[in-house]
C-alpha positions in Angstrom: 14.9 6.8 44.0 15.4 3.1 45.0 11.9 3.2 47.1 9.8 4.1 43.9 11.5 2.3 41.2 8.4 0.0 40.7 6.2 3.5 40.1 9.1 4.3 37.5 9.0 1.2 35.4 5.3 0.6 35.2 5.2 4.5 34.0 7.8 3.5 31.4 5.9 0.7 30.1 2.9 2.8 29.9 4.2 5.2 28.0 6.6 3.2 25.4 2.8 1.5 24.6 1.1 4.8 24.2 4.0 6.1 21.9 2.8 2.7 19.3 -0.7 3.3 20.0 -0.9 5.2 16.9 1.1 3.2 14.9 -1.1 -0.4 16.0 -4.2 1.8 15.5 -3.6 2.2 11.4 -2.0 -1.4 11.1 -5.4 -2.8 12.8 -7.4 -0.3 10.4 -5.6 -1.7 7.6 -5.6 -5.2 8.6 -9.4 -4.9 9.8 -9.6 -3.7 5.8 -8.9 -7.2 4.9 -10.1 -9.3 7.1 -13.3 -8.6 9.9 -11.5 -7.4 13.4 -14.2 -9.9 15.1 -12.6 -12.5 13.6 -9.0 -12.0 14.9 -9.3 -14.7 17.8 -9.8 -16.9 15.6 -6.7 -17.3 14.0 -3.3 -17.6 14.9 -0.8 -15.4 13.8 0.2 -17.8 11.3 -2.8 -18.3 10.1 -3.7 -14.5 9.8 -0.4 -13.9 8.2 -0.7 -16.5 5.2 -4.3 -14.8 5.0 -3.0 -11.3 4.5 0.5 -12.3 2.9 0.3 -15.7 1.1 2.6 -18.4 1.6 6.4 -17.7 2.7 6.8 -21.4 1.4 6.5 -21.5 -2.1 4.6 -24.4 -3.6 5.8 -25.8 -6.9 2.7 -27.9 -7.3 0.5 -24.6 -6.7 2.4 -23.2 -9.0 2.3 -26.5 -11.7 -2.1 -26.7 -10.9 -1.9 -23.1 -12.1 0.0 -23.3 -15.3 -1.5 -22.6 -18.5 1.2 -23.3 -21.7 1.6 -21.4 -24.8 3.9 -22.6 -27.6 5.1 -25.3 -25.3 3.9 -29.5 -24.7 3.4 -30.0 -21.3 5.2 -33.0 -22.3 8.2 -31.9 -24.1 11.7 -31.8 -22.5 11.9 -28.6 -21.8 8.8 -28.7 -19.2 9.9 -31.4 -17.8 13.5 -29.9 -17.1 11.6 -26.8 -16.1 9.4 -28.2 -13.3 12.5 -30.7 -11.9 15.0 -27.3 -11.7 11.8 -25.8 -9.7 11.7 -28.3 -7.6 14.9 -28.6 -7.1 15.4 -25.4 -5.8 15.4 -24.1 -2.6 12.3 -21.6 -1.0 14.6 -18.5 -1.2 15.5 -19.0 -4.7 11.8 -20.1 -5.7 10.9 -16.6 -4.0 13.7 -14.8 -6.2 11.7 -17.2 -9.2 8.4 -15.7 -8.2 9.2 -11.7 -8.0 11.0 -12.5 -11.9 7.8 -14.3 -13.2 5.3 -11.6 -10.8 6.7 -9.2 -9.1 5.6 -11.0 -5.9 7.1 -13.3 -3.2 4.4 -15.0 -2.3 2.0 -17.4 -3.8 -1.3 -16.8 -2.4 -3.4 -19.6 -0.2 -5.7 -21.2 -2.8 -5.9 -21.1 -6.2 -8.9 -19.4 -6.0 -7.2 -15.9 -4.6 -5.2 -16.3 -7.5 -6.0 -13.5 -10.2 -4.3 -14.7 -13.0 -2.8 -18.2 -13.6 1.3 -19.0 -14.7 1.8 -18.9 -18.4 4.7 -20.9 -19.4 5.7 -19.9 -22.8 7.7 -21.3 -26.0 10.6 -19.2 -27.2 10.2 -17.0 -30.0 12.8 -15.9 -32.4 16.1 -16.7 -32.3 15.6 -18.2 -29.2 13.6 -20.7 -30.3 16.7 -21.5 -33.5 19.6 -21.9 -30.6 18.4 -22.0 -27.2 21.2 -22.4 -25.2 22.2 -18.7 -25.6 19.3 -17.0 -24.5 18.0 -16.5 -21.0 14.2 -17.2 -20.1 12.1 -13.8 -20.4 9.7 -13.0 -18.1 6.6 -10.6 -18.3 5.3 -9.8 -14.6 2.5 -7.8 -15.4 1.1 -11.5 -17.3 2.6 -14.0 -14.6 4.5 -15.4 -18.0 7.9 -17.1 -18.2 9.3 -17.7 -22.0 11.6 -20.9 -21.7 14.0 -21.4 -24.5 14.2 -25.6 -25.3 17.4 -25.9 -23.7 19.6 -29.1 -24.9 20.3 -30.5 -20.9 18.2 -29.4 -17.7 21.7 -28.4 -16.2 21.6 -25.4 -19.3 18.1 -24.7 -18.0 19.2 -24.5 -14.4 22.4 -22.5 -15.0 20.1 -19.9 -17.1 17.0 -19.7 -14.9 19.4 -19.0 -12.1 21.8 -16.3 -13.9 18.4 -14.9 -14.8 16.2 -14.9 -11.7 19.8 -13.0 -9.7 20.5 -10.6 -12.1 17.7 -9.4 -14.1 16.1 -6.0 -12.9 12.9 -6.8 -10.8 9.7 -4.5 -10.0 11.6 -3.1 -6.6 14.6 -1.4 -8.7 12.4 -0.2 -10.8 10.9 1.6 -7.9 13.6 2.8 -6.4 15.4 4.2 -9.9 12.5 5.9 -10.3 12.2 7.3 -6.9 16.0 8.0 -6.7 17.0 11.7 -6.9 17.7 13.2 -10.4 15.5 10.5 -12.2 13.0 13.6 -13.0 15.4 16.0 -14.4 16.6 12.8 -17.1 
């Protein structure tokens, strides 16, 4: 009725909080799993966010202080082109970069939280005899990225970009596998 509508919405509220109360119960076990709850207050939600997640922004100079080569001069033309198209890019596409070098979107907060550093590879094969028709290949489990010497950085940029949108990634693998029938293959 119109004379207890107050008594109506405060009973609402209460109970639309009590149907979440189990729900924020796990996610603060979970969260308290990584982090002490006492120190909640004091961070902000950013902060407590890059400290569970990472960063959403992903920093190509992280990513540069944390590269290890193989088969490749850090001087040679092909780094150099590799490291301007990187920069180059925008944050979604460096994410779509990240989950085809790691199976992850986010680069964590120092380089210390990092468990294994970026390899960045020289081709091998015929890959290394006529770069510009292959495509990088990437090996998530070793954070690894074999770059073929491409003649021009627009080559490299065309092919990282064909590569990191259309390759397979870690989350399709997931989900073939979990799809129906997979088990009866």
């Amino acid at each position: 009725t119109l004379g207890n509508w107050r008594d109506y919405i405060r009973l609402m509220e209460e109970c639309h909080l009590q149907q979440g109360a189990a729900m924020f119960k796990v996610f603060k076990d979970g969260l308290s799993a990584v982090v002490p709850v006492e120190l909640f207050p004091l961070f902000t939600a950013h902060e407590l966010e890059q400290l569970v997640s990472g960063n959403r922004q992903v920093d190509v100079d992280f990513i540069r202080r944390c590269t290890e080569y193989e088969d490749i001069s850090p001087d040679s033309d092909a780094v150099r082109f590799f490291w301007e198209v990187l920069n180059e890019m925008d944050n979604d596409e460096r994410t779509e970069f990240l989950r085809f070098v790691w199976a992850r979107s986010r680069l964590p907060v120092s380089a210390q939280e990092l468990s294994i550093n970026f390899k960045l590879q020289g081709a091998q094969g015929a890959a290394r005899e006529t770069p510009d028709k292959y495509l990088p290949h990437a090996q998530t489990c070793f954070f690894s990225l074999a770059l073929p010497s491409y003649s021009t950085k627009e080559i490299m940029r065309e092919k990282i970009l064909y590569a990191i949108k259309n390759s397979p990634n870690m989350d399709a693998d997931v989900r073939l596998h979990n799809a129906e029938g997979w088990a009866d293959s």
